[in-house]
N, C-alpha and C positions, 0 to 999 in steps of 0.2 A: 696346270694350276696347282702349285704349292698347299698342300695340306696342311687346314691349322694346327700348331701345335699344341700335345693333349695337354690337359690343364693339369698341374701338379694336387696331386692323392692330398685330402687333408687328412689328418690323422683324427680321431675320434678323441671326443672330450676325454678326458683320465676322472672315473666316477669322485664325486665327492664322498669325503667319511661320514660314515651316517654321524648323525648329533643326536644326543639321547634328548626325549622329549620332555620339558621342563616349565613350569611358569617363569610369566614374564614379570620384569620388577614395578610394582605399580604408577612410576613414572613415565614406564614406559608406555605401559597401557594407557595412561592419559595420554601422551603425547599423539596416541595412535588415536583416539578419540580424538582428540586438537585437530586432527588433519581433515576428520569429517564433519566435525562442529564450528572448528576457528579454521576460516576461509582467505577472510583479512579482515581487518579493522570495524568495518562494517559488521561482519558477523557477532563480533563482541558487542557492540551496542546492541545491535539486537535483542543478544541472549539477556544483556543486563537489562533494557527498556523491559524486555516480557517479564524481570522477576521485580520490577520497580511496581509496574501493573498491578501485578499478584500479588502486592503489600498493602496494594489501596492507595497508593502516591495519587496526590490531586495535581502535584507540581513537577516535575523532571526537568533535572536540567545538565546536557550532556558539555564537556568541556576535552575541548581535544587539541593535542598539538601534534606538529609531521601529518596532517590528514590522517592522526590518530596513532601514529607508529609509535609518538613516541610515547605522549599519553592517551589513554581514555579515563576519563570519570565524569561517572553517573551520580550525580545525587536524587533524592526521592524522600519525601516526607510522610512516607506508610507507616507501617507498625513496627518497623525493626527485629533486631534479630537479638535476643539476650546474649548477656554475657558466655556462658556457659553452652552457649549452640553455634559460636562463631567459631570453634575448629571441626563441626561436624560439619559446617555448611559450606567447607572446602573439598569434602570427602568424594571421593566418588560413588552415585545414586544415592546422596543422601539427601534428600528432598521431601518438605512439609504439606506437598501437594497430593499425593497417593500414598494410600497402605497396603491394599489390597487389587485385584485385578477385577471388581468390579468400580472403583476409582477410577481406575487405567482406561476400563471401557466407556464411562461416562465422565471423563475429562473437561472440566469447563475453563480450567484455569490455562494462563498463556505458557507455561513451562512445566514439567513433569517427569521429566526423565533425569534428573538429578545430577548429570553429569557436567552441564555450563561450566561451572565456578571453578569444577577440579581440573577441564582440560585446557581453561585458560589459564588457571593458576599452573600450569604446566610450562608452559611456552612466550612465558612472562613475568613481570617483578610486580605480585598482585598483592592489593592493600584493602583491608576489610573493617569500614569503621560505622558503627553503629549504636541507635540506642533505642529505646522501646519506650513506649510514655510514661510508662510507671518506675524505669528504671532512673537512679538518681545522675549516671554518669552516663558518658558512651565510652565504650572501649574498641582499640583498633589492634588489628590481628595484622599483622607480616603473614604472609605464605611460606615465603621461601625459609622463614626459621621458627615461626611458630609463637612468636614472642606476642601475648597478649599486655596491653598497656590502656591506663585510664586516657583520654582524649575528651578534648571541649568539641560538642557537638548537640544541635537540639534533635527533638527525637524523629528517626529517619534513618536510611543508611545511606552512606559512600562507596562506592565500588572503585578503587583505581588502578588501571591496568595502565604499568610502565614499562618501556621497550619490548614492544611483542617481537616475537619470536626470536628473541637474543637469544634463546638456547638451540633455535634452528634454523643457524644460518642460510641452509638454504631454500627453505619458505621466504623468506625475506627477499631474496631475490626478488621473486618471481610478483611483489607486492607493485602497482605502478607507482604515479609522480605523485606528490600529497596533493596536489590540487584535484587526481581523476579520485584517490583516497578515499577525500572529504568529501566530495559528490556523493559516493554511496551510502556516505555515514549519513549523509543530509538524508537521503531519500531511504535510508532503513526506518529512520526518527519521523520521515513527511509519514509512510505506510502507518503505524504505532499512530500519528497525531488524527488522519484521515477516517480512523476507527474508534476513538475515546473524544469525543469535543468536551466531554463532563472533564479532560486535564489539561492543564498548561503546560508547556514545552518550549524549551528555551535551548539553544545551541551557540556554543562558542568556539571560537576557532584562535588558537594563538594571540586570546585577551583578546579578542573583538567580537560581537554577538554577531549571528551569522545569518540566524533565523529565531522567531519566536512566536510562538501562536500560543493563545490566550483561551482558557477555558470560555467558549460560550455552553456550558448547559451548567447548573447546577441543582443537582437532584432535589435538593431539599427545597428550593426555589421554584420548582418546576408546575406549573398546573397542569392539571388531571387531563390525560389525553395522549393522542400520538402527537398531535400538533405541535408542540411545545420542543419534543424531541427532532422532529425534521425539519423544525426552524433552528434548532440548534446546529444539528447536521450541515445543512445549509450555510449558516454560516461559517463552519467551520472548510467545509469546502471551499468556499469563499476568500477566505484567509490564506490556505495553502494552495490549492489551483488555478486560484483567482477569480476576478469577478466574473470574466469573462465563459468561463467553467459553468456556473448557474446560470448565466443571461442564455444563454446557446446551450442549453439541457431542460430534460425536463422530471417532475418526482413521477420516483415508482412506489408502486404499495399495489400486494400482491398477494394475496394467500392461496395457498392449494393446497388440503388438507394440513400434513403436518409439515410444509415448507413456508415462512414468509419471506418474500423479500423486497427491499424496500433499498433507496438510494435514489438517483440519478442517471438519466439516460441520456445521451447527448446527441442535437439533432445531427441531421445528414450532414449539412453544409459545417457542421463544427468536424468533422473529420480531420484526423492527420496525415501526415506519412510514416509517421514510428506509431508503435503501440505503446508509449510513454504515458498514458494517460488511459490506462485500462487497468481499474484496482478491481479484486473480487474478495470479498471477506466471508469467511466460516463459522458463524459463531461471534464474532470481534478479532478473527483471527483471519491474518492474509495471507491466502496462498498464491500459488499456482496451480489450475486444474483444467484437463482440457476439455473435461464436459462443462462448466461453466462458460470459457471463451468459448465453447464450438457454440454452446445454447447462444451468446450474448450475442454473433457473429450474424448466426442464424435469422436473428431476427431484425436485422438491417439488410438482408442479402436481398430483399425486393427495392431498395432505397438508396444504395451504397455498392458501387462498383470499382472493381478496378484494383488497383491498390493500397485505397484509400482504408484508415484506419480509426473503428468510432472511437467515444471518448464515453467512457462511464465510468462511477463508482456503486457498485453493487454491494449490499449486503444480505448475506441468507442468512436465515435462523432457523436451527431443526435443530431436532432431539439429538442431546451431545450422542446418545446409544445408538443413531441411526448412521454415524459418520466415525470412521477410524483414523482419530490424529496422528497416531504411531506408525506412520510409517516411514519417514524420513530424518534420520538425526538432529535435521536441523526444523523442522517441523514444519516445512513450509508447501507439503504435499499431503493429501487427502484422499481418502476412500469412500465413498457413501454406499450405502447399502441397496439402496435404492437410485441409481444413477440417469434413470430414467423419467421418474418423479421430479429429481430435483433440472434435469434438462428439460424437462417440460414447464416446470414453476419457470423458471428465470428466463424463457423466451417468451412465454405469454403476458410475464413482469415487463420486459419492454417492450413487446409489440403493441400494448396497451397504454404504455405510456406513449408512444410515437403516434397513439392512433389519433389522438384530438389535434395534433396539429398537419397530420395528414389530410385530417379530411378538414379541415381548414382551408387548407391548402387547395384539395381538390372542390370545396366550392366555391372558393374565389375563381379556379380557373373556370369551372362552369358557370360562373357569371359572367366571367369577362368573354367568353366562347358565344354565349344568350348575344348579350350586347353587341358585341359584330356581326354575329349574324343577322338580328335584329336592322340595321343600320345596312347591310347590303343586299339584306333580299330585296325580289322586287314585287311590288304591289300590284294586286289583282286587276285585273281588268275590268273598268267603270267603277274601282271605287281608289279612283288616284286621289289624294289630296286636293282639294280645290283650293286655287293661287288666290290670294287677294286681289281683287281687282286692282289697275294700275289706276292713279288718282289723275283725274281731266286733266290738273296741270303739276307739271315739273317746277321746280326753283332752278333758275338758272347759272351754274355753278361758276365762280367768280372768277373773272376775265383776270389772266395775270398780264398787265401790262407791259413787264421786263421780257416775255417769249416775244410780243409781236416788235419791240425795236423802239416802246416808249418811256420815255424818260422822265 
């Protein structure tokens, strides 16, 4: 038997020259931000709906073409942004939300780290047009040159992000077809509408409206109570998940000490097979967290087998100090402090809402178990039912003439 032949010697890499160590140019460092913040097209409405939020917008309304490649714009009719603050609010961490690090730690608002605007205006042709109520005009900012100009606009801002990632070809690649696109952009703008019913949300797609949900709550409108707000909730679930979503759920309300939470839980037989239809909220804000799905999970696992997947929208409310938003760039992961409290609130939130139609449930079955049995035990001996007696005479049941062969 012929010995392999030995493998040819590779020769050792030849070391690289050191490079002396230098800052990077501030484009570039946004663009290295871009890569953690801008995902695709999706991500950009995100970050823009959370600063529309953070203005007081009652109305949003997103417009997108290429499933957002080619545009995104955001309008919002909040407080706007002065004249003289629209080249800071390009800047990198320059943000109206925190000053100080006990801001940072008690966080209520939906964006705070300051970086959005500059690492989209990085990796894109971004337009910034805005006016405040007290200001007489609006003016619109270019990114890419700096050019400030008066513009007709009422008071609110515009966000518009044109050809993303023209300056990084190959991010773009990797982007899919504008139809999977706009899917996400839909479902970044449903998460945003499913947590504010007090705003209106409107989405267009290549001049055609896509989707649009309509403020049901209005604060000032509102009577005194929770009632008032989880009828709105309701309805607004209603609107974006459908009717069907409330008919086959039921409401939670829940406190345990400093956790509440409150939403909708969905019965057994409303189950999926995707977890497309499992929102958890922080504050007003959605994450993703796996002590909230393990809690929510948990408390269907006597009900729900297999690989069957519930259907909820949850919201918690705790002390913004007790929960750390900072920990994900794109903000959509959480810390709490207490992880144990708050797995504990939000499984006894739905095991208690599942419970009244549980045992619903369970005593219909135990009626209907009574009844059968009822109906085939058998009865004591000497206390049978006495028959009615048979009457002296019968009626004599009417002779059919056609059986016996008369005509």
């Amino acid at each position: 038997m012929n010995a392999s032949p030995p493998l040819p010697a590779t020769a050792a890499p030849a070391p690289l020259p050191r490079r002396p160590i230098r800052d990077l140019p501030d484009e570039l460092i946004s663009q290295i931000a871009a890569g953690e913040v801008v995902e695709r097209p999706a991500s950009v409405v995100r970050e823009l709906v959370d600063n529309a939020l953070d203005s007081g917008a009652t109305a949003i309304t997103v417009r997108l073409l290429a499933g957002g490649v080619r545009l995104i714009s955001v309008e919002d009719d909040g407080c706007g942004i002065p004249q003289d603050e629209l080249p800071v609010a390009l800047r990198r961490h320059a943000t109206s939300k925190i000053t100080n690090l006990h801001d940072l730690e008690t966080v209520a608002t939906m964006g705070f780290r300051g970086e959005a605007l500059a690492a989209i205006a990085s990796v894109s042709e971004t337009a910034l047009l805005s006016r405040p109520q007290a200001q007489a005009s609006a003016f619109l900012l270019d990114a890419r040159s700096g050019e400030i100009r008066p513009a007709a606009r009422s008071h609110g801002t515009t966000v518009e992000v044109k050809e993303l990632f023209f300056s990084t070809p190959a991010r773009r690649k990797f982007l899919k077809s504008d139809a999977t696109e706009l899917a996400h952009c839909v479902e970044a703008v449903r998460r945003h509408a499913l947590a504010r019913p007090d705003v209106g949300f409107a989405i267009w797609h290549e001049g055609k409206l896509v989707e649009q949900w309509r403020a049901t709550f209005v604060p000032s409108q509102a009577r005194p109570g929770e009632g008032s707000v989880q009828d709105a909730l309701a309805r607004r679930l209603a609107d974006v998940l459908g009717e069907d979503f409330v008919s086959q759920s039921m409401a939670v309300l829940h406190r345990a000490g400093p956790v509440t939470v409150t939403g909708r839980a969905g019965l057994p037989d409303a189950a999926r097979a995707r977890a497309d239809h499992q929102y958890c909220y922080v504050n007003g804000r959605f994450v993703r967290d796996k002590v909230l799905t393990h809690a929510a999970r948990s408390a269907y696992e006597d009900v729900l087998h297999g690989q069957k997947q519930p259907v909820y929208a949850l919201y918690v409310e705790i002390d913004p100090a007790r929960v750390d938003v900072n920990v994900h760039p794109t903000k959509i992961e959480v810390r709490f402090r207490d992880s144990r409290e708050v797995h504990q609130a939000v499984r006894h939130a739905v095991e208690n809402a599942l419970a009244a139609p549980r045992a619903a449930l369970a005593a219909a079955q135990a009626a209907q178990a009574a009844g059968e049995s009822a109906a085939t035990a058998p009865h004591p001996q000497g206390l049978e039912e006495k028959q009615p007696a048979a009457p002296m005479w019968q009626a004599q049941a009417a002779m059919k003439f056609e059986d016996r062969g008369h005509r």
